[in-house]
C-alpha positions in Angstrom: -20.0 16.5 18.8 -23.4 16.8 17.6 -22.7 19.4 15.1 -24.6 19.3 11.7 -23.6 20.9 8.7 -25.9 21.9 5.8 -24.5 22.1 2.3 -26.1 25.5 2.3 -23.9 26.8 5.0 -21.1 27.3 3.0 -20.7 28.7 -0.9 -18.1 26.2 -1.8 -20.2 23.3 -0.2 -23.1 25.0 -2.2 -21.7 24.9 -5.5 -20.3 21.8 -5.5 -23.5 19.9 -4.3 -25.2 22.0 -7.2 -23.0 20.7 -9.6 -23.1 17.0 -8.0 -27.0 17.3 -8.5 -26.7 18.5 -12.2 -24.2 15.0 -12.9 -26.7 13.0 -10.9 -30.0 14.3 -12.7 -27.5 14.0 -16.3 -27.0 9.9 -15.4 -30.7 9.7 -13.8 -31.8 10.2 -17.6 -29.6 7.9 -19.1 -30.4 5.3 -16.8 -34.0 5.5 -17.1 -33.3 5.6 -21.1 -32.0 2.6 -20.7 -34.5 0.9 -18.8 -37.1 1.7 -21.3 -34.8 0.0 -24.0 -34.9 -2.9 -21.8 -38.7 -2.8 -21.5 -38.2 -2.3 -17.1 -41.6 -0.6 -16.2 -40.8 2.9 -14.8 -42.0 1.6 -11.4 -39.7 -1.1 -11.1 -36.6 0.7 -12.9 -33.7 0.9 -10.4 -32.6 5.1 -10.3 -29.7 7.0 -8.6 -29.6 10.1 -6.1 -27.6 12.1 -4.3 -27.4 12.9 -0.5 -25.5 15.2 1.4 -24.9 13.7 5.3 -24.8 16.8 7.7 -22.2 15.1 10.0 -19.1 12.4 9.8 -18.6 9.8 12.2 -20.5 11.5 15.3 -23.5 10.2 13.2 -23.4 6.7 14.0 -24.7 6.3 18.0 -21.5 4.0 18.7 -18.9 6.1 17.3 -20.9 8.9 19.2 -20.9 7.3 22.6 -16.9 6.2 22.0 -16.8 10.1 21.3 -18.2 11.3 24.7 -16.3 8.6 27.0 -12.8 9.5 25.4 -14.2 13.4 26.1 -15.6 12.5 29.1 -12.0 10.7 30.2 -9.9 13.7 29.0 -12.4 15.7 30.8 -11.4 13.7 34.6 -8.1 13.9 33.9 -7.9 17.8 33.4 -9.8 17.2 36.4 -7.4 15.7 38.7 -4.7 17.5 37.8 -6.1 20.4 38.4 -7.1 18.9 42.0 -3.1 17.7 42.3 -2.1 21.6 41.8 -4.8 22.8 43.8 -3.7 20.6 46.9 -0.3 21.4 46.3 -0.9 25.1 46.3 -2.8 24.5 49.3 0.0 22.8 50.9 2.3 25.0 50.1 0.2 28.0 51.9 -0.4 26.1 54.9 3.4 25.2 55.0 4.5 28.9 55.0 1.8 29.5 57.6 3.8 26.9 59.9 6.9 28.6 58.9 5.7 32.1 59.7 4.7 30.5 63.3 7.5 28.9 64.1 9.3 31.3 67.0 12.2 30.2 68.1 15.2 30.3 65.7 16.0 26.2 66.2 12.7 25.3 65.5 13.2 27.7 62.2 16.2 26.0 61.6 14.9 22.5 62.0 12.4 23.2 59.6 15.2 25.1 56.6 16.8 21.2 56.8 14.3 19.3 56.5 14.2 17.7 53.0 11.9 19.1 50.3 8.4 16.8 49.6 9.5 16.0 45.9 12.9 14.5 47.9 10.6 11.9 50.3 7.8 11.2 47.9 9.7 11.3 44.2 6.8 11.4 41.5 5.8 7.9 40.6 5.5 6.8 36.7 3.6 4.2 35.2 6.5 2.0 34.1 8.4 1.8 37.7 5.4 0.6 39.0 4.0 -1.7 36.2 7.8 -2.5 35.0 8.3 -4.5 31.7 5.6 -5.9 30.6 5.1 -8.0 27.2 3.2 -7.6 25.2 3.8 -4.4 26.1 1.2 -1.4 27.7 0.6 -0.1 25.1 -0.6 -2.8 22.6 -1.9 -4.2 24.9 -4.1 -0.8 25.7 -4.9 -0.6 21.5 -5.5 -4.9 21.4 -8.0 -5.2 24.3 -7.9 -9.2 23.5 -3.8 -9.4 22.8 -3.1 -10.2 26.9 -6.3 -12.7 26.9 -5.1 -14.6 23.8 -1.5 -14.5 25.2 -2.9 -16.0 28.7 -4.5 -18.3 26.3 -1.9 -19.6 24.2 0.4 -19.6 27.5 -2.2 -22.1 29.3 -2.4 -24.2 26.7 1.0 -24.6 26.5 1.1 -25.3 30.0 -1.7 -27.8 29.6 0.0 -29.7 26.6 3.2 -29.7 28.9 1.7 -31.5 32.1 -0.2 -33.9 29.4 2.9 -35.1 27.2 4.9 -35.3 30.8 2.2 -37.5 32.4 2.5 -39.3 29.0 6.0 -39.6 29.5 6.0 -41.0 32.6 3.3 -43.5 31.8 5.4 -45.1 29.2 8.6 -45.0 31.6 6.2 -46.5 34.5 5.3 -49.3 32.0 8.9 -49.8 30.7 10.0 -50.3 34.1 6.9 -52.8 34.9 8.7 -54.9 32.0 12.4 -54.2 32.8 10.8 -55.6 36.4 9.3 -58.9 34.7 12.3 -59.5 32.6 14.2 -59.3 35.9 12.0 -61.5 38.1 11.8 -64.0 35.0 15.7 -64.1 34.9 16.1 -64.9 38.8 13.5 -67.7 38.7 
């Protein structure tokens, strides 16, 4: 990642910053031609150059840092699967060793029907236990604000709800009130 390459490293790269430098030099006279036909002072004339950056996107301390924590990440999860097989070798060992000590031939047969691990613990995936989700896991992984502006919307909704049904019943409370008057007014 923090690789640098010089143009000189390569003959390709070589030649073409060569040839860059001799178009770059060709418009650096032109311009300052120009500039003296304009009556700019050579001090305050604007002029062009070429650079050559050693590095891409690893150059910019962000990018860099997002760089080493998506390494870093790939790095733990090599790391846990290689823990996974290494406990499962492990328990496979120890499980022979049990085998190889069993004596009698019951217990030996006991042992031959017992279901396989994979049978009483199946592997578990992501979308069993999340199940459907929407937006779903992974936009919502590439859109870090997608499920915060949906929670958003979805509250406000809920908000304008309760507010135009508290308004509704405010008017029906004060239709009744009147229906009640009219009514009390028509008995007396």
């Amino acid at each position: 990642m923090g690789q640098r390459y010089s143009f000189n490293q390569d003959e390709v790269w070589a030649a073409a910053r060569k040839a860059a430098d001799q178009e770059v030099e060709k418009a650096r006279v032109k311009i300052a031609a120009r500039c003296v036909e304009l009556g700019i002072p050579a001090n305050f004339a604007p002029d062009l150059g070429l650079s050559w950056y050693s590095c891409g996107e690893n150059a910019v301390s962000t990018r860099c840092a997002q760089l080493r924590k998506m390494a870093q990440t790939r790095a733990e999860a090599i790391e846990r699967e290689a823990i996974v097989q290494i406990e499962r070798a492990s328990l496979d060992a120890q499980t022979q060793l049990a085998v190889e000590g069993l004596l009698s031939d019951a217990s030996r047969k006991f042992f031959g029907e017992l279901p396989p691990i994979e049978n009483l613990m199946p592997a578990l995936s992501f979308a069993e236990l999340s199940g459907d989700a929407d937006p779903p896991i992974a936009q919502q992984l590439v859109s870090p604000n997608a499920l915060r502006q949906r929670r958003f919307r979805e509250k406000h909704k809920q908000l304008r709800a309760t507010v135009m049904k508290g308004v509704t019943d405010e008017r029906n409370g004060n239709a009744n009130e009147r229906n009640g008057n009219a009514t009390d007014e028509a008995a007396e």
